[in-house]
C-alpha positions in Angstrom: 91.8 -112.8 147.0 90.3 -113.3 143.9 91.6 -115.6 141.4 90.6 -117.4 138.1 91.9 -120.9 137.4 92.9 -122.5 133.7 93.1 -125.9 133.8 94.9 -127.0 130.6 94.2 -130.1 128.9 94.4 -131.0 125.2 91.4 -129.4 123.1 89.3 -128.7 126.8 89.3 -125.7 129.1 88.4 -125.7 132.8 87.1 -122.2 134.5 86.8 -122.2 138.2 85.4 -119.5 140.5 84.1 -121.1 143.6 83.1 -123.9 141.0 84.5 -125.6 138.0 83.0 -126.1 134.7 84.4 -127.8 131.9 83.8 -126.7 128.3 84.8 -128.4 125.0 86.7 -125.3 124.0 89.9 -125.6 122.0 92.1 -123.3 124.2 94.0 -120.3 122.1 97.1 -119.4 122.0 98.4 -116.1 124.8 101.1 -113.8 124.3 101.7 -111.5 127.1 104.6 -108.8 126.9 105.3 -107.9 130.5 107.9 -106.7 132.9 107.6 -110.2 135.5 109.7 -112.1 138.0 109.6 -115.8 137.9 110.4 -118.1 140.6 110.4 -121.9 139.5 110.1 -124.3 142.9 110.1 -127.8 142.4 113.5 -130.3 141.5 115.6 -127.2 142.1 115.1 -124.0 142.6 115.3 -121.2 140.0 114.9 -117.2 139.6 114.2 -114.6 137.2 114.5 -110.8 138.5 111.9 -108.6 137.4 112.5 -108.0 133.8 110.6 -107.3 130.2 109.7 -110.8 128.8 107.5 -112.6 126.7 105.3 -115.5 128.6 104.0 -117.8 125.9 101.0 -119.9 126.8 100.2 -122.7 124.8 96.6 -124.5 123.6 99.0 -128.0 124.5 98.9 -126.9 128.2 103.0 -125.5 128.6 103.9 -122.5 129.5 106.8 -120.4 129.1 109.0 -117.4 129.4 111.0 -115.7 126.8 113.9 -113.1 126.7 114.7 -111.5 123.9 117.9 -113.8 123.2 118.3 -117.8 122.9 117.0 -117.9 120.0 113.7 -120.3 120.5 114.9 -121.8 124.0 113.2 -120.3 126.9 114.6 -119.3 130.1 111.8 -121.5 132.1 108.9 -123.3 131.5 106.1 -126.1 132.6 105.6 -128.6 130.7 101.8 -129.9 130.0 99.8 -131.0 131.4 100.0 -127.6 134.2 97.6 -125.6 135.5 98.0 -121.5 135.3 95.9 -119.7 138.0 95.8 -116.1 137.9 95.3 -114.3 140.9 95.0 -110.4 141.7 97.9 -108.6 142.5 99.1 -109.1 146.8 99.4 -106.7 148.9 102.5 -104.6 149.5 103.4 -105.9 152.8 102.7 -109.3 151.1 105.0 -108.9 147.9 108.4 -110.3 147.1 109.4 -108.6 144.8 110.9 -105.1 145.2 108.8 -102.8 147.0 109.3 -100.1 144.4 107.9 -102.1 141.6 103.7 -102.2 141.1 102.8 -105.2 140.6 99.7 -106.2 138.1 98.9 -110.1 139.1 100.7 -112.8 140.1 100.1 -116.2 138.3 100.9 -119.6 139.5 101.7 -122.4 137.7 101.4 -126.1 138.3 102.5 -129.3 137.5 101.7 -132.5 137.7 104.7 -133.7 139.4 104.1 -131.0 142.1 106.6 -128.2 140.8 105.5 -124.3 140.5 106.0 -121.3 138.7 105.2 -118.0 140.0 105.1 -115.3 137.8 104.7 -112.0 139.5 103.4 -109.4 136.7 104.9 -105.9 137.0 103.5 -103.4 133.5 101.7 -105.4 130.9 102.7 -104.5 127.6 100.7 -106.9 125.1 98.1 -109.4 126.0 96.6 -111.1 123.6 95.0 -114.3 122.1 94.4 -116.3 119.2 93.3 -120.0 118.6 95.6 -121.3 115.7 94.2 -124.6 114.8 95.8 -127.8 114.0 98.9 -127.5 112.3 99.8 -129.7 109.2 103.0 -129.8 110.4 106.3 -129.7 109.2 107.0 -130.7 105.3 110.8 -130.6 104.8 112.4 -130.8 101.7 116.3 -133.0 101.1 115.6 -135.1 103.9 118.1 -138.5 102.8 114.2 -139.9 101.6 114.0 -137.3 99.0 117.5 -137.7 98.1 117.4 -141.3 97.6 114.6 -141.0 95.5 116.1 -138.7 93.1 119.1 -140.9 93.2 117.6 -143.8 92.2 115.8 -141.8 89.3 119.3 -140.8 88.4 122.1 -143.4 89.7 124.5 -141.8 86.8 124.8 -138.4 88.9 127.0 -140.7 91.2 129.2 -142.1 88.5 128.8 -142.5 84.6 127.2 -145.6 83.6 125.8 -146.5 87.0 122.5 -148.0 86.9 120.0 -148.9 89.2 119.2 -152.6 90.5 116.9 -152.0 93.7 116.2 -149.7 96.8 116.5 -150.4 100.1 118.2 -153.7 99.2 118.1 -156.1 102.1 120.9 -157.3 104.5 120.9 -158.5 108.3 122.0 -155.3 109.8 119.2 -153.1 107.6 118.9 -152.2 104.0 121.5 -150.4 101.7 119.8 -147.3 100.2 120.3 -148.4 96.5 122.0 -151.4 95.4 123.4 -150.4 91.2 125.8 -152.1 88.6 128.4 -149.9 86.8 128.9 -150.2 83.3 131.2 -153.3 83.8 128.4 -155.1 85.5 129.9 -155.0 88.8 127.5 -154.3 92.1 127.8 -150.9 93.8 126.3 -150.3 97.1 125.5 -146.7 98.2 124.8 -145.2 101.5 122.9 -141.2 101.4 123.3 -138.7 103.7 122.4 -135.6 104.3 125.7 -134.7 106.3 128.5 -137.3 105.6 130.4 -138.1 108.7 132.1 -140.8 110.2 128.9 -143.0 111.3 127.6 -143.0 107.9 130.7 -144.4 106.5 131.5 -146.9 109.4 127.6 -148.1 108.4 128.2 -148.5 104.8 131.6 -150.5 105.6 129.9 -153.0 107.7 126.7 -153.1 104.5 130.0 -154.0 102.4 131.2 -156.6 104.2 128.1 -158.7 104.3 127.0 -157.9 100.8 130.7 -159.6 99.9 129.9 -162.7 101.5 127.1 -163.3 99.0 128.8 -165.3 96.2 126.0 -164.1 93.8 127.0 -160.7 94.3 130.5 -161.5 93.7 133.0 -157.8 94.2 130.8 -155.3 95.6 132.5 -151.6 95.9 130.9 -148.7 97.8 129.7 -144.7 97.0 129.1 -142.6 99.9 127.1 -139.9 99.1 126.3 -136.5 101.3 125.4 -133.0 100.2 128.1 -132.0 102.7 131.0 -134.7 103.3 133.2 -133.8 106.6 136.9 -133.9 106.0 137.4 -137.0 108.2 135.1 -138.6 106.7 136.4 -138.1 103.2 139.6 -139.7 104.3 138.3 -143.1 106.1 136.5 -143.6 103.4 138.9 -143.5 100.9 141.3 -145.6 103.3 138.5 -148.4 102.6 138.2 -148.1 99.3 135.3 -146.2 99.1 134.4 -143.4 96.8 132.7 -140.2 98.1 130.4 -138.6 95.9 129.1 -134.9 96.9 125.0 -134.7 95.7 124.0 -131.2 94.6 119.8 -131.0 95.6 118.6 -128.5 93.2 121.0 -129.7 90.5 119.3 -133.1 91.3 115.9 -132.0 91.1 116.4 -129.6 88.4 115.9 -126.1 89.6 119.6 -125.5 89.6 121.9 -125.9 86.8 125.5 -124.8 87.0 125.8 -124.5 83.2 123.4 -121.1 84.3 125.4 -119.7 86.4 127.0 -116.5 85.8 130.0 -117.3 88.9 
């Protein structure tokens, strides 16, 4: 039986046919459309009837299968490093899948741990490849970094007359996100989230009750603030004493204005 062997290792590809060659090849990225059965063997056993899916082989090494469902979570996959032979489609004495269905190929997957993947390839629907490159990754916007930072430009959006002393202000257990003074002169510690929920205002408690003990400091009252504060939240905090503050993004950073809306 004839086969053809990818092994799969980060930026090199390994051909073997009676031999093996290695070639500094960034390996591309394969989408195959297919009708397949997959049968996983290894910590447990797993299988997928014969069905239309999409088997997504990746330049990391991993492969796996898709159904049209699950949003980005796969139904099974290897993990890299794996090697994926392909061999020719078996006999039909030899197949196990049902005897009405053609077959294509049958590929086999491996791990490193010794597990295996067989995908048995029925009609191929779309096979094709492309090498993407490296990726400069993901760049998210209103992560708690950028929110702190517009913030600090702006410590009155939290309460009038707020101004600020210093980020990332020190203590044992970690640093407050901005340490400010109100227009009495009292300190105000504040803790940014992105979601407020209980953990973030347990955190900022414990910030308070060390920043108290500094006699230089003197009363020092808290602001939690969240784009999105949950309900349980809202009320521990208050039980402490704590304010909650809700942070509009693109009001902060000035693409949004409410005065400009029309409802």
């Amino acid at each position: 039986m004839a086969r053809t062997e990818w092994a799969r290792l980060p930026e090199v590809l390994t051909r073997s046919s009676g031999h093996t060659s290695i070639l500094p090849y960034v390996v591309p990225v394969r989408l195959v459309i297919a009708r397949c059965q997959v049968d996983y063997t290894g910590r447990l056993t797993a299988h997928l009837p014969m069905a239309p899916r999409l088997i997504l082989i990746k330049s990391d090494g991993s492969v796996s299968i898709h159904a049209d469902d699950r949003a980005y979570k796969p139904l099974n996959w290897m993990s890299p490093p794996c090697t994926l032979v392909e061999l020719e489609a078996p006999e039909p004495g030899q197949r196990t899948v049902p005897s009405g269905e053609p077959l294509s190929g049958l590929w086999e997957v491996r791990g490193r741990d010794g597990d295996t993947l067989q995908i048995w390839l029925g009609e191929v629907y779309h096979d094709s490849s492309y090498e993407l490159g490296s990726d400069p990754g993901l760049q998210k916007d209103g992560v708690e970094a950028h929110l702190q930072a517009l913030l600090a430009e702006h410590p009155e959006a939290l309460a009038p007359g707020l101004s600020l002393v210093r980020r990332e202000h020190p203590t044992p257990i970690g640093p407050v996100d901005l340490l400010c003074r109100d227009a009495a002169g009292a300190y105000v510690a504040v803790e940014i989230k992105r979601r407020g929920e209980i953990d973030g205002v347990e955190q900022l408690s414990r910030y308070l009750d060390l920043l108290r003990r500094d006699t230089l400091l003197g009363t020092v009252r808290g602001i939690f603030a969240a784009q999105l504060i949950k309900p349980q939240a809202r009320v521990l905090a208050t039980d402490r004493g704590i304010s909650c503050v809700t942070v509009d993004y693109d009001v902060l950073r000035g693409l949004d204005s409410g005065d400009d809306r029309l409802f």
